[in-house]
ZADO-1210 file (C-alpha; in nm, 4 decimals, padded with zeros to 6 digits):
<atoms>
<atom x="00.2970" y="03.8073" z="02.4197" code="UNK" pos="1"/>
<atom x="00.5465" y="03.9085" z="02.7190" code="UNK" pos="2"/>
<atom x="00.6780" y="03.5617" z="02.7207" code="UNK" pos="3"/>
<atom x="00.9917" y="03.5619" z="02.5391" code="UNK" pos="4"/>
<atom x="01.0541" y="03.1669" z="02.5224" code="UNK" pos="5"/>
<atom x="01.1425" y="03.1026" z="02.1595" code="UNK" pos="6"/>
<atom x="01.0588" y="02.7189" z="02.2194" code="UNK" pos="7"/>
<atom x="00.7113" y="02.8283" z="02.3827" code="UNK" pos="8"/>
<atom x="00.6275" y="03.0587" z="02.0966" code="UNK" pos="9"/>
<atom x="00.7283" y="02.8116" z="01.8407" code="UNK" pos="10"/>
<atom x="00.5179" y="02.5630" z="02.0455" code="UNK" pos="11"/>
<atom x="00.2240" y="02.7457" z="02.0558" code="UNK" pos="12"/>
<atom x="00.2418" y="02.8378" z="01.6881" code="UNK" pos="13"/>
<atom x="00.2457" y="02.4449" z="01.5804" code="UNK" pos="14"/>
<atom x="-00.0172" y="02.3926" z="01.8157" code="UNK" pos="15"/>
<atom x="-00.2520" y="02.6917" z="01.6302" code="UNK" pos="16"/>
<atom x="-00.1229" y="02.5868" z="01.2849" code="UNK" pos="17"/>
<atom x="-00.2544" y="02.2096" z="01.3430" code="UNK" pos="18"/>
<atom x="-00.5967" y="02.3140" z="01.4845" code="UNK" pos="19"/>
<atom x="-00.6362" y="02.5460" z="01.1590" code="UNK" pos="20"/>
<atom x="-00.5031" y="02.2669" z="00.9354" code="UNK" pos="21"/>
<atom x="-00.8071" y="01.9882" z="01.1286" code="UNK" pos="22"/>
<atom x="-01.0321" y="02.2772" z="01.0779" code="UNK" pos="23"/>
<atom x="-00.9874" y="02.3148" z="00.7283" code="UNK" pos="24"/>
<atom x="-00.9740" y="01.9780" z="00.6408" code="UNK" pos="25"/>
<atom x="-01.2993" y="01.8157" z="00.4822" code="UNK" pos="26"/>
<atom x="-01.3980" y="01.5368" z="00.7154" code="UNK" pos="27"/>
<atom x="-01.3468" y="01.1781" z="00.4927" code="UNK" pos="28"/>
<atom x="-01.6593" y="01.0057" z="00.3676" code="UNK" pos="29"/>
<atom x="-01.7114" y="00.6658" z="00.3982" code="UNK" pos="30"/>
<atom x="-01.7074" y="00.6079" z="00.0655" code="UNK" pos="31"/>
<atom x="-01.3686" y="00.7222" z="00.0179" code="UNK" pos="32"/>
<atom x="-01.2391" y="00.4564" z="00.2294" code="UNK" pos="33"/>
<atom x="-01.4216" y="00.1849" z="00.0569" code="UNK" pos="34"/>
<atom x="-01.2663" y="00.3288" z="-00.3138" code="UNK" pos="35"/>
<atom x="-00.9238" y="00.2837" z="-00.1872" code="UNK" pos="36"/>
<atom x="-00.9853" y="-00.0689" z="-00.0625" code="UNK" pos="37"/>
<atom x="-01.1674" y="-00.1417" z="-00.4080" code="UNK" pos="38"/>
<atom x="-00.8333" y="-00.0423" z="-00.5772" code="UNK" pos="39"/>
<atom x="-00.6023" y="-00.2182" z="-00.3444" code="UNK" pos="40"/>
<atom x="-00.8052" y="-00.5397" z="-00.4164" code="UNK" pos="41"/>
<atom x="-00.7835" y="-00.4554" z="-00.7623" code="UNK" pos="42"/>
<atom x="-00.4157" y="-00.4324" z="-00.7280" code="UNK" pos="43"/>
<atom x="-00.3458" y="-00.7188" z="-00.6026" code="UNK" pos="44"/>
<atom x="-00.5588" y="-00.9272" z="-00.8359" code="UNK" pos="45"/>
<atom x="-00.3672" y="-00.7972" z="-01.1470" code="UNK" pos="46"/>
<atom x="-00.0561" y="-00.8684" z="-00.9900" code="UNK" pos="47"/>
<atom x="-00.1900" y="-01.2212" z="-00.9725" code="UNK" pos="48"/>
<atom x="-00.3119" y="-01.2115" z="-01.3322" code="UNK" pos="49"/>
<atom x="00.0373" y="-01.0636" z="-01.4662" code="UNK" pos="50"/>
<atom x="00.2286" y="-01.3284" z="-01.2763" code="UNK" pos="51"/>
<atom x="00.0348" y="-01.6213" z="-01.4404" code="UNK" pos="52"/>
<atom x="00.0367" y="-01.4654" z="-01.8080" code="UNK" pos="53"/>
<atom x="00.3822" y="-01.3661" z="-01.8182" code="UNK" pos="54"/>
<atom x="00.4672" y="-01.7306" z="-01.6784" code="UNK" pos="55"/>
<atom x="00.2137" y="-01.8868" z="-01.9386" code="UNK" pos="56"/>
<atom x="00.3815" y="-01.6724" z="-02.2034" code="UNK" pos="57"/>
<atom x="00.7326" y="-01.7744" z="-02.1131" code="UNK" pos="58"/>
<atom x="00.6447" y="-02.1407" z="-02.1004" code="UNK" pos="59"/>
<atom x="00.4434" y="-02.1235" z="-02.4354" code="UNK" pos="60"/>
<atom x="00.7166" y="-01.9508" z="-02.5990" code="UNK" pos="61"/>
<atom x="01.0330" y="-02.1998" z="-02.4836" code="UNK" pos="62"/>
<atom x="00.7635" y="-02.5237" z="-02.5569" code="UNK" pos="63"/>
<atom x="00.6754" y="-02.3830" z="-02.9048" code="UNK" pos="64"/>
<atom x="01.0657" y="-02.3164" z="-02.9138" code="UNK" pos="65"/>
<atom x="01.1921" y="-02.6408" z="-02.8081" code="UNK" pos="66"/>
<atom x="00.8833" y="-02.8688" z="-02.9341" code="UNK" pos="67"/>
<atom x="00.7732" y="-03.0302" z="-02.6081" code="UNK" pos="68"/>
<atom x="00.4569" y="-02.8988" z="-02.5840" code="UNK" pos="69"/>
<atom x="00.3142" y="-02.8845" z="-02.1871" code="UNK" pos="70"/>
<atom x="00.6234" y="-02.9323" z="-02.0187" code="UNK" pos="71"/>
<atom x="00.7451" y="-02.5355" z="-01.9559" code="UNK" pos="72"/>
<atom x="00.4184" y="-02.4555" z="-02.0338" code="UNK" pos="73"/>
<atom x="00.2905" y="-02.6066" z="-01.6858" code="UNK" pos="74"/>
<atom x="00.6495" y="-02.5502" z="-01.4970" code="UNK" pos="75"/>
<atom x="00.6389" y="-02.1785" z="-01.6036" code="UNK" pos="76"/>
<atom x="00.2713" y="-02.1282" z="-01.5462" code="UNK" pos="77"/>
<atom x="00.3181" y="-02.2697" z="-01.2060" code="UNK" pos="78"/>
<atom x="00.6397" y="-02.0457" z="-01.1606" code="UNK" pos="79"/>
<atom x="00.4220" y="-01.6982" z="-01.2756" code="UNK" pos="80"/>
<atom x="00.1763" y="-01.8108" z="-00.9913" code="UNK" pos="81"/>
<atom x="00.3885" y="-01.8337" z="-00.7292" code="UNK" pos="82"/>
<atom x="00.5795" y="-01.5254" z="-00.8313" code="UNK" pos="83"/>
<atom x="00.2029" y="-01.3366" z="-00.8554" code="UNK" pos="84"/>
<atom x="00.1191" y="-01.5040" z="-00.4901" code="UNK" pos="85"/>
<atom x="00.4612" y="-01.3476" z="-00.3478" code="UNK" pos="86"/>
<atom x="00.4316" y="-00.9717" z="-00.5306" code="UNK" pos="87"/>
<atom x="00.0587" y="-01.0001" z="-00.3530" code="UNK" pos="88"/>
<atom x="00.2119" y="-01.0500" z="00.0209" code="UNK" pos="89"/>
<atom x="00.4625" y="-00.8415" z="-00.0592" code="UNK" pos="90"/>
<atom x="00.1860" y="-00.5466" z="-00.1286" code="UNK" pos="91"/>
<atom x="00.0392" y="-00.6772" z="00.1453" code="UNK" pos="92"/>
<atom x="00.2823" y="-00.6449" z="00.3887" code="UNK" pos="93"/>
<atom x="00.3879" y="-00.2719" z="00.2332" code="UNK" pos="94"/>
<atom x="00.0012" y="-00.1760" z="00.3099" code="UNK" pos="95"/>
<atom x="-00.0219" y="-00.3467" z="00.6363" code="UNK" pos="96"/>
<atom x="00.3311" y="-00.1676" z="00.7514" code="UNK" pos="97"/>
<atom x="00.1838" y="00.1710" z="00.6391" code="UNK" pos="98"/>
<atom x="-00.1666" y="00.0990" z="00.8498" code="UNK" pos="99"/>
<atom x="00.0715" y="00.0596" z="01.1231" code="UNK" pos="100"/>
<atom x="00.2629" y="00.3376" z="01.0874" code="UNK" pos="101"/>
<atom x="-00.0094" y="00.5796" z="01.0485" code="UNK" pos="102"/>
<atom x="-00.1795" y="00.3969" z="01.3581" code="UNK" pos="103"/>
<atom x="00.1223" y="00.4792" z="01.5535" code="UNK" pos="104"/>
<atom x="00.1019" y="00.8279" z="01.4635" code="UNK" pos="105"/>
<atom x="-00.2692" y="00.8513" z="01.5741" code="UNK" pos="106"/>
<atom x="-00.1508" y="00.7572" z="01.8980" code="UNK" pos="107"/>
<atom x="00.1503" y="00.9434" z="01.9142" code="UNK" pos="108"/>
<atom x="-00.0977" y="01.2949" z="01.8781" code="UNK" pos="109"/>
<atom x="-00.3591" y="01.1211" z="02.1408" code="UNK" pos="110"/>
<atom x="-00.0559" y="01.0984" z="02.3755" code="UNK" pos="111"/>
<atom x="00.0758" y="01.4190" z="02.2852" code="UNK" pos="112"/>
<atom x="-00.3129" y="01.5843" z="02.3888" code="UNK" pos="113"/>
<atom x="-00.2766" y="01.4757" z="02.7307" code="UNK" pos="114"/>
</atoms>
């Protein structure tokens, strides 16, 4: 090592450090992938659920309170369904941002190995 560029030497050290760190990594299986999907879905599909109970809940208790049976029962079942439907887009958006993001960093390293 005669070259006494600090930014070089750093450089270079990264550059070894990441090729141990791929080397050492276990290479994914596809059934990895598929698990994480499985619980994303899964996710998203209590969300749902808890969205229509709670509203269900809140409706049956105010009708059973106020003695007019279906009204908030409907209004606040159709309120829990809609707030279920948003919470779902909204996790869907949060995963779909993150996809992105790590897609930009993919190409980011590509660009970099040029």
């Amino acid at each position: 090592m005669t070259d006494n560029d600090p930014k070089r030497q750093l450089e270079d050290l990264e550059a070894r450090i990441e090729a141990y760190k791929k080397a050492k990594e276990p290479p994914k299986r596809h059934q990895d992938k598929s698990y994480s999907q499985a619980d994303l879905a899964w996710r998203m599909v209590i969300e749902l659920v808890a969205g229509l109970l709670i509203g269900f809940g809140m409706g049956w208790g105010l009708d059973s309170l106020f003695g007019t049976k279906p009204i908030f029962l409907v209004l606040f079942t159709l309120l829990g369904f809609v707030a279920g439907v948003k919470t779902m887009l909204r996790s869907a958006q949060e995963l779909q941002e993150k996809k992105l993001a790590e897609t930009a960093r993919m190409d980011e390293r590509e660009g970099d190995g040029d």
